[in-house]
Every structure is written in structure tokens, then in C-alpha cells.
Backbone as JSON Lines, residues from 0, in Angstrom:
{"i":0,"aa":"X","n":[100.6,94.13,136.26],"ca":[101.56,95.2,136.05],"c":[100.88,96.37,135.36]}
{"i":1,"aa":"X","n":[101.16,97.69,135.84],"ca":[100.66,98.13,135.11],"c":[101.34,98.38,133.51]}
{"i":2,"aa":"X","n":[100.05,99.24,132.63],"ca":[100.1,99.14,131.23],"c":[101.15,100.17,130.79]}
{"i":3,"aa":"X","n":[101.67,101.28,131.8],"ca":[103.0,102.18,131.21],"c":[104.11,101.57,131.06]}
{"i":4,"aa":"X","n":[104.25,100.22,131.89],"ca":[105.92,99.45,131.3],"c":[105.91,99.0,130.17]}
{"i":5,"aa":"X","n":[104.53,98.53,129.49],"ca":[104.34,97.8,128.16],"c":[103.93,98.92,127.07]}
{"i":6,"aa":"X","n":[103.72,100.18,127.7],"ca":[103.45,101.32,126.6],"c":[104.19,102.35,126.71]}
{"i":7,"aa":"X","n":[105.09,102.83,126.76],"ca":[106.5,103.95,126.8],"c":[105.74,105.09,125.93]}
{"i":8,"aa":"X","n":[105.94,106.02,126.26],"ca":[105.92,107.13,125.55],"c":[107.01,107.56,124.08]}
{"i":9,"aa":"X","n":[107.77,106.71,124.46],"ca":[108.79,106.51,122.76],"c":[108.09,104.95,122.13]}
{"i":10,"aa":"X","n":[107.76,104.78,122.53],"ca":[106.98,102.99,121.47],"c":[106.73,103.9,120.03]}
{"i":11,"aa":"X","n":[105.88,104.85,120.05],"ca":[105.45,104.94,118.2],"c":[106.37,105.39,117.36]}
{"i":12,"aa":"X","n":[107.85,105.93,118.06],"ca":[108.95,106.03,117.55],"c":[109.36,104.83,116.45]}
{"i":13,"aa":"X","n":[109.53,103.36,117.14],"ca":[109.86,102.51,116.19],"c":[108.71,102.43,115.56]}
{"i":14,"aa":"X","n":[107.85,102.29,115.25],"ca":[106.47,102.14,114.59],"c":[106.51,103.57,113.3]}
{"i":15,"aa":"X","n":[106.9,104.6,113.77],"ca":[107.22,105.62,112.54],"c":[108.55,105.07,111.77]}
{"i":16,"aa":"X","n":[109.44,104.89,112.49],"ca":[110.84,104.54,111.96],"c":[110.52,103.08,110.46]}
{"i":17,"aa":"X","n":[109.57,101.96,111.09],"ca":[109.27,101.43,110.05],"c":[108.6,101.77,109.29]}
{"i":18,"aa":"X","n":[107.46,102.56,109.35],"ca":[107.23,103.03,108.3],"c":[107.58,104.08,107.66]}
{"i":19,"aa":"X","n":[108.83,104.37,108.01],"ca":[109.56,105.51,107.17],"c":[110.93,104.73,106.49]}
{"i":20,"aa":"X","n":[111.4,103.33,107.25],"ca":[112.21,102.62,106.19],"c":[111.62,101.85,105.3]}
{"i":21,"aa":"X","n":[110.5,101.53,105.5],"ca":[109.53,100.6,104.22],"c":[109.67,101.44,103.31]}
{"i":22,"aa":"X","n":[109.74,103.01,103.27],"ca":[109.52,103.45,101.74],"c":[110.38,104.08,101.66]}
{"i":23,"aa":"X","n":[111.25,104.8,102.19],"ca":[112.73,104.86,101.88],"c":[113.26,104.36,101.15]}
{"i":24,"aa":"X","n":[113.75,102.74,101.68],"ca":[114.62,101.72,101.22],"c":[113.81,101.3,99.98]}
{"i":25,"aa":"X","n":[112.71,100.75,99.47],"ca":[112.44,100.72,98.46],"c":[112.74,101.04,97.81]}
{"i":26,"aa":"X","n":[112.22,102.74,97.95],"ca":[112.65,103.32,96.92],"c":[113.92,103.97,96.3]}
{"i":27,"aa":"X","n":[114.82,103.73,97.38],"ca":[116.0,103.55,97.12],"c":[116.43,102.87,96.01]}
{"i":28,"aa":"X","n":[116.21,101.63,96.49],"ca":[116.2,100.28,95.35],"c":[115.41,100.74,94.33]}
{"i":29,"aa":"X","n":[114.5,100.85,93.95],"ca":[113.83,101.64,92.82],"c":[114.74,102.75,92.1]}
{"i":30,"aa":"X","n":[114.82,103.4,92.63],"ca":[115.82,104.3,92.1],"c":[116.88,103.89,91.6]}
{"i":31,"aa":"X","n":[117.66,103.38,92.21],"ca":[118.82,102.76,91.5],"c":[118.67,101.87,90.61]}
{"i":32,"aa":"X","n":[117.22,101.01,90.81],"ca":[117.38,100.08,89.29],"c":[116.39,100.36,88.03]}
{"i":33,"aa":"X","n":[116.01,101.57,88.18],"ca":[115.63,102.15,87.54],"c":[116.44,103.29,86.9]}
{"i":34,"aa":"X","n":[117.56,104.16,87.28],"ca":[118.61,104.49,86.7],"c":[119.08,103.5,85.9]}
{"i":35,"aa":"X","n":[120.17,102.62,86.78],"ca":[120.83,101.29,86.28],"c":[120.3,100.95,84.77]}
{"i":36,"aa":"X","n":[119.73,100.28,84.52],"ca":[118.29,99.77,83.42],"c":[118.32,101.0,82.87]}
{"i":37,"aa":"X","n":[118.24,101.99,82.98],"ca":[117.39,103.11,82.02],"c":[118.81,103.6,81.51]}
{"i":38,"aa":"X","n":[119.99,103.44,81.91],"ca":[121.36,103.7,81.3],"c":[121.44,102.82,80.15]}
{"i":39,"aa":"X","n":[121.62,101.38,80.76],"ca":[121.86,100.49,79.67],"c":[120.45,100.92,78.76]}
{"i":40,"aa":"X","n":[119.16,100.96,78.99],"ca":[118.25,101.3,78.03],"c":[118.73,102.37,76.93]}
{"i":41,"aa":"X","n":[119.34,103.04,77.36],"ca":[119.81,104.13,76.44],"c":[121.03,104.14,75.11]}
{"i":42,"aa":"X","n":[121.75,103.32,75.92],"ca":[122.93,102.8,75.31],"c":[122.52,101.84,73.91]}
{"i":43,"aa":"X","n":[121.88,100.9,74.46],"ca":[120.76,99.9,73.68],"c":[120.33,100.61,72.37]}
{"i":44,"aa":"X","n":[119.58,101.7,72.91],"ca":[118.55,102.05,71.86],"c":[119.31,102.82,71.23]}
{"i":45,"aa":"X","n":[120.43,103.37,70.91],"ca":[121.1,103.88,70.11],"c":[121.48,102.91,68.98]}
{"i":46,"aa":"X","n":[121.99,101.71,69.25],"ca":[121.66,100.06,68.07],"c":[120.97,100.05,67.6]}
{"i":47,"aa":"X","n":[119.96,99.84,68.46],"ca":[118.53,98.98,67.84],"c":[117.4,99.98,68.46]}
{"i":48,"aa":"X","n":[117.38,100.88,68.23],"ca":[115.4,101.5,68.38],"c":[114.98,100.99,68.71]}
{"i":49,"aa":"X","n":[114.29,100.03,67.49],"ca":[113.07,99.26,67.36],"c":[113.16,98.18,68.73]}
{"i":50,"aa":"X","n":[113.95,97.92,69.88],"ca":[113.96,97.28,70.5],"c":[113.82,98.0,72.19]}
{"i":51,"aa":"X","n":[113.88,99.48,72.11],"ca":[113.53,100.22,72.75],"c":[111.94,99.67,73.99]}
{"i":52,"aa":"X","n":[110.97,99.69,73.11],"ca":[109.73,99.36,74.05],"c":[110.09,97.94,74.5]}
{"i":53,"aa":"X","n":[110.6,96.63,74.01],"ca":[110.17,95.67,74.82],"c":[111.64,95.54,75.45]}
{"i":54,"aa":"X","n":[112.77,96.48,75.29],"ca":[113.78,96.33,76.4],"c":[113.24,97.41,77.82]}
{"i":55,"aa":"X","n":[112.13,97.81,77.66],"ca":[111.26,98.54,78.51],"c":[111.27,97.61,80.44]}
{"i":56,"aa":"X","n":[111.1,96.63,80.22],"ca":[110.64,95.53,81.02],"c":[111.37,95.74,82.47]}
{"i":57,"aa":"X","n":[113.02,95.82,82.71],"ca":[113.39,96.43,83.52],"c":[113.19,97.45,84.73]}
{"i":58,"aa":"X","n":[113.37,98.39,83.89],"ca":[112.49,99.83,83.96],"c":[111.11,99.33,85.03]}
{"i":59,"aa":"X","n":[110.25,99.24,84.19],"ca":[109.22,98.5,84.43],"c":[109.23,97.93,86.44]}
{"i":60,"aa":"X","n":[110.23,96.77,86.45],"ca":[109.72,95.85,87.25],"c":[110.52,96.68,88.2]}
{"i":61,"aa":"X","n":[111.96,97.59,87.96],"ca":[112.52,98.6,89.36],"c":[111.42,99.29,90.13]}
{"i":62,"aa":"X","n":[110.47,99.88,89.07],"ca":[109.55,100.88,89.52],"c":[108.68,100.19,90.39]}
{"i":63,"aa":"X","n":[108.07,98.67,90.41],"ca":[107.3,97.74,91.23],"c":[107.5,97.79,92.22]}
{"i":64,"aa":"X","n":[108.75,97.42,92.63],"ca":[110.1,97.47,94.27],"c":[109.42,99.0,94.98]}
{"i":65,"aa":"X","n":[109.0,99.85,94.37],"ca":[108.66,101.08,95.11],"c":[107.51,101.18,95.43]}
{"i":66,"aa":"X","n":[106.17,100.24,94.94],"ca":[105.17,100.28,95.35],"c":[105.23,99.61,96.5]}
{"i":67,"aa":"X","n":[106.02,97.98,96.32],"ca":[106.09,97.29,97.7],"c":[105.62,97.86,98.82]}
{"i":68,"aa":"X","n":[107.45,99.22,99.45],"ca":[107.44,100.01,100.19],"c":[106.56,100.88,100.39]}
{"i":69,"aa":"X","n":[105.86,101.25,99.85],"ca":[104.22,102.05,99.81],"c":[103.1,101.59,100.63]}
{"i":70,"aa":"X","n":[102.75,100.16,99.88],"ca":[101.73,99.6,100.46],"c":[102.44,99.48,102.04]}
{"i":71,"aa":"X","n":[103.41,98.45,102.42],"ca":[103.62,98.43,103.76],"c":[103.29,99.93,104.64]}
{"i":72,"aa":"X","n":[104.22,100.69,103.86],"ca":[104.16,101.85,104.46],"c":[102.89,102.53,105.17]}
{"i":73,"aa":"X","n":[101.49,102.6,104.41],"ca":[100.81,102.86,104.54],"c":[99.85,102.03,105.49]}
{"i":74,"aa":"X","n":[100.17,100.82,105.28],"ca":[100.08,100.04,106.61],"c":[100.03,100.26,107.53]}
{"i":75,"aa":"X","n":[101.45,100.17,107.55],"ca":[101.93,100.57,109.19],"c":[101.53,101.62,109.92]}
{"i":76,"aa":"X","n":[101.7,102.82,108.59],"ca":[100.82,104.14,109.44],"c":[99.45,104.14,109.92]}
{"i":77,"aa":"X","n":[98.47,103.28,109.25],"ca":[97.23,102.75,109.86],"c":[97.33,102.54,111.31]}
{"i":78,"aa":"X","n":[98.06,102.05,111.35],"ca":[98.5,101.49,112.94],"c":[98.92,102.14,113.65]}
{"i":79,"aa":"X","n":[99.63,103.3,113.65],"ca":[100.29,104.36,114.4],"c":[99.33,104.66,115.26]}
{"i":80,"aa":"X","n":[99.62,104.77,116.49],"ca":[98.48,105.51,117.49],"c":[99.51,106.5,118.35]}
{"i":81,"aa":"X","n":[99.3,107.43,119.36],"ca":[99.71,108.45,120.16],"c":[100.47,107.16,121.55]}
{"i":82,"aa":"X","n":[99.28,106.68,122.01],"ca":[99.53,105.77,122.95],"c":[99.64,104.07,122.61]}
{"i":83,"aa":"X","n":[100.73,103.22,122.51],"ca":[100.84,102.05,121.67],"c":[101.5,101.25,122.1]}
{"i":84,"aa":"X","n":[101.7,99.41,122.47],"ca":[102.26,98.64,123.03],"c":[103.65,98.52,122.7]}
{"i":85,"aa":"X","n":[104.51,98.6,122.92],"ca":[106.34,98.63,122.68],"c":[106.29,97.58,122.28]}
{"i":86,"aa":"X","n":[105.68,96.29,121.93],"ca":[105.49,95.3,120.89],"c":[104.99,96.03,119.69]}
{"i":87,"aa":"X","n":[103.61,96.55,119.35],"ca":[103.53,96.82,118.32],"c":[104.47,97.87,117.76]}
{"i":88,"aa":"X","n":[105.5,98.55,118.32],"ca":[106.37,99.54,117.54],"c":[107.48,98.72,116.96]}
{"i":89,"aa":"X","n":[108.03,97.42,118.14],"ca":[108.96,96.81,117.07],"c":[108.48,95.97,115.87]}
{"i":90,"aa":"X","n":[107.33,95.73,116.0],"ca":[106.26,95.1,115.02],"c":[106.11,95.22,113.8]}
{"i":91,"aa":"X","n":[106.54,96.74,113.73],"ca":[105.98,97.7,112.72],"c":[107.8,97.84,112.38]}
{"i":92,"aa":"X","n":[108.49,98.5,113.07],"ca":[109.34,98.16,112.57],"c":[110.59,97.19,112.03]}
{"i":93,"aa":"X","n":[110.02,95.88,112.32],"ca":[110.8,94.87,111.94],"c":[109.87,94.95,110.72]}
{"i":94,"aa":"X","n":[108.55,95.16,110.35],"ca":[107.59,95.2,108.82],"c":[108.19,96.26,107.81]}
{"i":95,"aa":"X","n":[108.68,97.06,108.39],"ca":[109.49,98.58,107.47],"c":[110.53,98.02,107.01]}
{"i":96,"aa":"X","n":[111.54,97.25,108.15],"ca":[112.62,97.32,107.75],"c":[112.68,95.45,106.51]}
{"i":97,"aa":"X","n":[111.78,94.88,107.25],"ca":[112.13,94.08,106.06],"c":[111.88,93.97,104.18]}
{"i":98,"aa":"X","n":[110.06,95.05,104.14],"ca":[110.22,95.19,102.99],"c":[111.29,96.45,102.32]}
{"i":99,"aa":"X","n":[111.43,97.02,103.19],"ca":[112.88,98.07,102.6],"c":[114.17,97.8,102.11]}
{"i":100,"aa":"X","n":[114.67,96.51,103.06],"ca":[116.16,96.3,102.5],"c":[115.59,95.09,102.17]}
{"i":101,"aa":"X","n":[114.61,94.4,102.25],"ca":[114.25,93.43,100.64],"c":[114.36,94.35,99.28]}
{"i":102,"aa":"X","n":[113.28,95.61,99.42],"ca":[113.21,96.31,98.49],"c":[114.62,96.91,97.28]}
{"i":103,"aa":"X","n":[115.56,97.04,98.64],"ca":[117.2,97.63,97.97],"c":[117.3,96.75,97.62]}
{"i":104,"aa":"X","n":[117.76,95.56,98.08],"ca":[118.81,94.38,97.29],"c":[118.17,93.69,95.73]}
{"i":105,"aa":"X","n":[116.48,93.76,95.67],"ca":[116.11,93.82,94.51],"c":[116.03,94.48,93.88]}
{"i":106,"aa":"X","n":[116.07,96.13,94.1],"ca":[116.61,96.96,93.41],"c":[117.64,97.58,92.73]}
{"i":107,"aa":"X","n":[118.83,96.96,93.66],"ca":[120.45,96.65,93.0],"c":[119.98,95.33,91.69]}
{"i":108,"aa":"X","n":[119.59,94.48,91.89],"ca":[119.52,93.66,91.53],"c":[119.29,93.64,89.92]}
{"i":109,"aa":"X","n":[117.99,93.88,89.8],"ca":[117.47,94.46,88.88],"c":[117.89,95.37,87.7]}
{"i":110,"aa":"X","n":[118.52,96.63,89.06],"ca":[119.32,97.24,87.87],"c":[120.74,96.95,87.45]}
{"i":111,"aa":"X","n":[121.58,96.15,88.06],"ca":[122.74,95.06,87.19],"c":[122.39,94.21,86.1]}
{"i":112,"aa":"X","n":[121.03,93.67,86.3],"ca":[120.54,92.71,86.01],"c":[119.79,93.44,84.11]}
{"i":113,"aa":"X","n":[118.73,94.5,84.43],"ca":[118.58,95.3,83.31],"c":[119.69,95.99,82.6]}
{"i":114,"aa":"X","n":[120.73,96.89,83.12],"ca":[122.01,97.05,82.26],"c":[122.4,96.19,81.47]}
{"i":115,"aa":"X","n":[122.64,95.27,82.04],"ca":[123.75,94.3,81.05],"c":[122.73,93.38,80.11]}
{"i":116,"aa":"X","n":[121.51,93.41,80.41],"ca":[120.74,92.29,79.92],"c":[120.0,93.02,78.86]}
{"i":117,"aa":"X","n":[119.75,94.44,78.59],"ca":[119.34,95.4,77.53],"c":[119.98,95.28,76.98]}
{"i":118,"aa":"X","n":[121.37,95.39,77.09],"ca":[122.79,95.45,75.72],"c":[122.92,94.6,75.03]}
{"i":119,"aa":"X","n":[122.66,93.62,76.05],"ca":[122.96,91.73,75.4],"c":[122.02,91.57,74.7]}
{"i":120,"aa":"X","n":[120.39,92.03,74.48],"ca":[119.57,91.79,73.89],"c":[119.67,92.63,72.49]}
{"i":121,"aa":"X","n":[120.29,93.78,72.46],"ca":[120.87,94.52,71.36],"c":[121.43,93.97,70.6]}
{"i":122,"aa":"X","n":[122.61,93.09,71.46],"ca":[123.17,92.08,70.11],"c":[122.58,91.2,70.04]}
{"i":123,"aa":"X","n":[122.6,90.38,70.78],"ca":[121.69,89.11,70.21],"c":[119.77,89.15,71.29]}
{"i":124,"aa":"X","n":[119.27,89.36,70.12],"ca":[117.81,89.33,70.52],"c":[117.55,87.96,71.44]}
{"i":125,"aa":"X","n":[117.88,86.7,71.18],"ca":[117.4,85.78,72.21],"c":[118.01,85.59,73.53]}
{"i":126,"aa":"X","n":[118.37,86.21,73.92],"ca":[118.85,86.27,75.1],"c":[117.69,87.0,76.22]}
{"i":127,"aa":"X","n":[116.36,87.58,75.19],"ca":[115.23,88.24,75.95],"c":[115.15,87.25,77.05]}
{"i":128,"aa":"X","n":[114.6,86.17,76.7],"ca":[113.77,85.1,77.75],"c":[114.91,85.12,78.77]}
{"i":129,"aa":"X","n":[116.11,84.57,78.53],"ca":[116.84,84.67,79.95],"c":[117.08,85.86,80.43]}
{"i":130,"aa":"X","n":[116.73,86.9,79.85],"ca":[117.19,88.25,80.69],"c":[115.57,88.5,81.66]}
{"i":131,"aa":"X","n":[114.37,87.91,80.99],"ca":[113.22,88.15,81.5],"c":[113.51,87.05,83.27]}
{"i":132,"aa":"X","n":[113.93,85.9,82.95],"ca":[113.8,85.08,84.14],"c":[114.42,85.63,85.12]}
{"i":133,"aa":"X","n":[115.75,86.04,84.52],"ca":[117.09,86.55,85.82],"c":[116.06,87.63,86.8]}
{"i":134,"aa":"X","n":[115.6,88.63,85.73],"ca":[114.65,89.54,86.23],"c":[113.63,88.96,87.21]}
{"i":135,"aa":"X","n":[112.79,88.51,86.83],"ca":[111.39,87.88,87.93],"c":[112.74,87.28,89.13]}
{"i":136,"aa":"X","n":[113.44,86.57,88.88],"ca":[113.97,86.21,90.38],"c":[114.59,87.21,91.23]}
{"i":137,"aa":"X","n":[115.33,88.13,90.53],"ca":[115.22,89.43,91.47],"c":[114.34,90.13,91.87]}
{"i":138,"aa":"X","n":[113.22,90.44,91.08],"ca":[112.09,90.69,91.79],"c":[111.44,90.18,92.91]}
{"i":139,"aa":"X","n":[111.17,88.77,92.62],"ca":[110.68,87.86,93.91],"c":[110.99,88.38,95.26]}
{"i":140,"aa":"X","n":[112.95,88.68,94.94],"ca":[113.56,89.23,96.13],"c":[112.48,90.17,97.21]}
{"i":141,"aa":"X","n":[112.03,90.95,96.39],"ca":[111.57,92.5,96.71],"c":[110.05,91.67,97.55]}
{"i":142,"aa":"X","n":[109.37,90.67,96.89],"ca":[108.2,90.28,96.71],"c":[108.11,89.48,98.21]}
{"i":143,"aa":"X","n":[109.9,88.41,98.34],"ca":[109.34,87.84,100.01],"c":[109.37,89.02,101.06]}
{"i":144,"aa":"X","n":[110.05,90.15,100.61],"ca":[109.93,91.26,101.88],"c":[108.36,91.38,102.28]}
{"i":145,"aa":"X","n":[108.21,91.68,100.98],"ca":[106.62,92.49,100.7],"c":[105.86,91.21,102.09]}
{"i":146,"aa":"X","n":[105.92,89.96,101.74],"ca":[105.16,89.27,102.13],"c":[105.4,89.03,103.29]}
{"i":147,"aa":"X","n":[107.05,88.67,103.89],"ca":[106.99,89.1,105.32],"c":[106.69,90.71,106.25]}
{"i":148,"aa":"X","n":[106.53,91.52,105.69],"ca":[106.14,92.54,106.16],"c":[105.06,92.76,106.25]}
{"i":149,"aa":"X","n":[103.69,91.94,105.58],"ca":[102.82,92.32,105.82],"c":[102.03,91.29,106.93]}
{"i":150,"aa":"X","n":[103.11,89.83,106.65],"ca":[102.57,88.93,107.8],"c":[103.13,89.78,108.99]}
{"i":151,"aa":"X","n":[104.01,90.11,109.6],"ca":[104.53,91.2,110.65],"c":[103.3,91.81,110.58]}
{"i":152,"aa":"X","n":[103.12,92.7,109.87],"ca":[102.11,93.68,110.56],"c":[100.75,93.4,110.82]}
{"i":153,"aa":"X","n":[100.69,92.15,110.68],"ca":[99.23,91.62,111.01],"c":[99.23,91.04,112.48]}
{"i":154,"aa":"X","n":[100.52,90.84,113.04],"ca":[100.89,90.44,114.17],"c":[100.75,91.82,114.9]}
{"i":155,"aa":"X","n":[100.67,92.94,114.61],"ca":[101.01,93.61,115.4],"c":[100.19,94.31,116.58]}
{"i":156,"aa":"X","n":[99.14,93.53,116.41],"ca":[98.18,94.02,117.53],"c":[98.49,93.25,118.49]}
{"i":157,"aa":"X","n":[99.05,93.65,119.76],"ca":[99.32,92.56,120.91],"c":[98.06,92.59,121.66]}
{"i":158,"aa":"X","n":[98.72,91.89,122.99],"ca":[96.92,91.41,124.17],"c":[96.86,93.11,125.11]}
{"i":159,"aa":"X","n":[98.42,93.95,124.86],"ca":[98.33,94.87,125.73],"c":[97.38,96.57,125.78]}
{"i":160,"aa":"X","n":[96.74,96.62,126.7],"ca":[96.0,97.97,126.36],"c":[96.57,99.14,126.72]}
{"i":161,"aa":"X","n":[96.54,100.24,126.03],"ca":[97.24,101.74,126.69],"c":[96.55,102.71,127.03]}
């Protein structure tokens, strides 16, 4: 057959599209749980100051969720070519879209998770360690995207030539 049914002239369409939702959606999620967190941070530190830097941690791990979407991102654009197999465009974008809305839902996450868990540490200081765990497991969230998106894009070289 020939190689124009397996290479369309719209194929690098989805292949941009993922790598324009890999860092989007991240940072979406970033954004919001980095607001989120940096509200309750504020609220917090009007109590207790001195508890200011290590209720930091939040903050912190929202802003991570946005590198995710980066690295993929930049990925994928590696891969972008003019002429490209309509496999590797959904390739690329099933890799965008999964570390992206991995990226949001750990980024909601996070920042519910930092709000309420800064305040609670205001009043009672030991509640750090469980506010630290809740945290890493929302993160993780962000972390299996990361990892299926990059196994995706390692797939994405098919057998077809253009």
C-alpha cells in the first residue's frame, strides 16, 4: 500500500495537540494547586509564622506537576516531523493527553490537600507527617501519567516510512 494512507497530511496535528495538552493540563493543575496551598499558606502564617517555611511543602510539590508536562512536552516535540505516520500522531497524543489530565487531577489534588492540611498544621503541628503522606499520594497521581507518557512516546516510532 502505498505510504500516503499511513501518512495524512493532518497526522502532526495530533502529535502537536499532545504536546500542547502535556503542558497545558499540567500546568493547569499546577496552577491551581499552587494557588489552593498558597491561600491556605497564607491564612496559616498569619498564626504561626514560624511555621511558614516548612508549611512550604505543598507549594513545593504543585509546582513539580508542571515540570511533568514539560519534560513530556518537549518530548514529543522531538518527534514532530512535517511528514509522519498517523500512528505516531496518536502516539504522541495519547502521551500529552495522559501526562496532562494526570497532571490536573494531581493538581486539584494537592491543592485541597495543601489548604486544609497547612491550617491543620497551624493548630496542631503533628498532623505534618499525615499531611506530608496524603501529599506524596497525590503526587504519585501526576507521577503514573509522567510514566505512562513517556512509555507512549517511546512507542512512537512505527515500521511506517513517509
Amino acid at each position: 500500500m502505498a505510504s500516503t494512507e499511513y501518512c495524512p497530511v493532518y497526522a502532526p496535528v495530533f502529535g502537536a495537540l499532545g504536546c500542547a495538552s502535556a503542558i497545558v493540563f499540567a500546568c493547569f493543575g499546577a496552577a491551581y494547586g499552587t494557588a489552593k496551598a498558597g491561600v491556605g499558606l497564607s491564612a496559616m502564617g498569619v498564626l504561626r509564622p514560624d511555621l511558614v517555611m516548612k508549611a512550604i511543602v505543598p507549594i513545593v510539590m504543585a509546582g513539580i506537576i508542571g515540570i511533568y508536562g514539560l519534560v513530556v512536552s518537549v518530548l514529543i516535540s522531538d518527534g514532530l516531523k512535517q511528514k509522519m505516520p498517523l500512528y505516531t500522531g496518536f502516539i504522541q497524543l495519547g502521551a500529552g493527553l495522559s501526562v496532562g489530565l494526570a497532571g490536573l487531577a494531581a493538581g486539584f489534588a494537592i491543592g485541597v490537600v495543601g489548604d486544609a492540611g497547612v491550617r491543620a498544621i497551624a493548630q496542631q503541628p503533628r498532623l505534618f507527617v499525615g499531611m506530608i503522606l496524603i501529599l506524596i499520594f497525590a503526587e504519585v497521581l501526576g507521577l503514573y501519567g509522567l510514566i505512562v507518557g513517556l512509555i507512549l512516546n517511546t512507542k512512537a516510532s512505527g515500521d511506517v516510512v513517509c
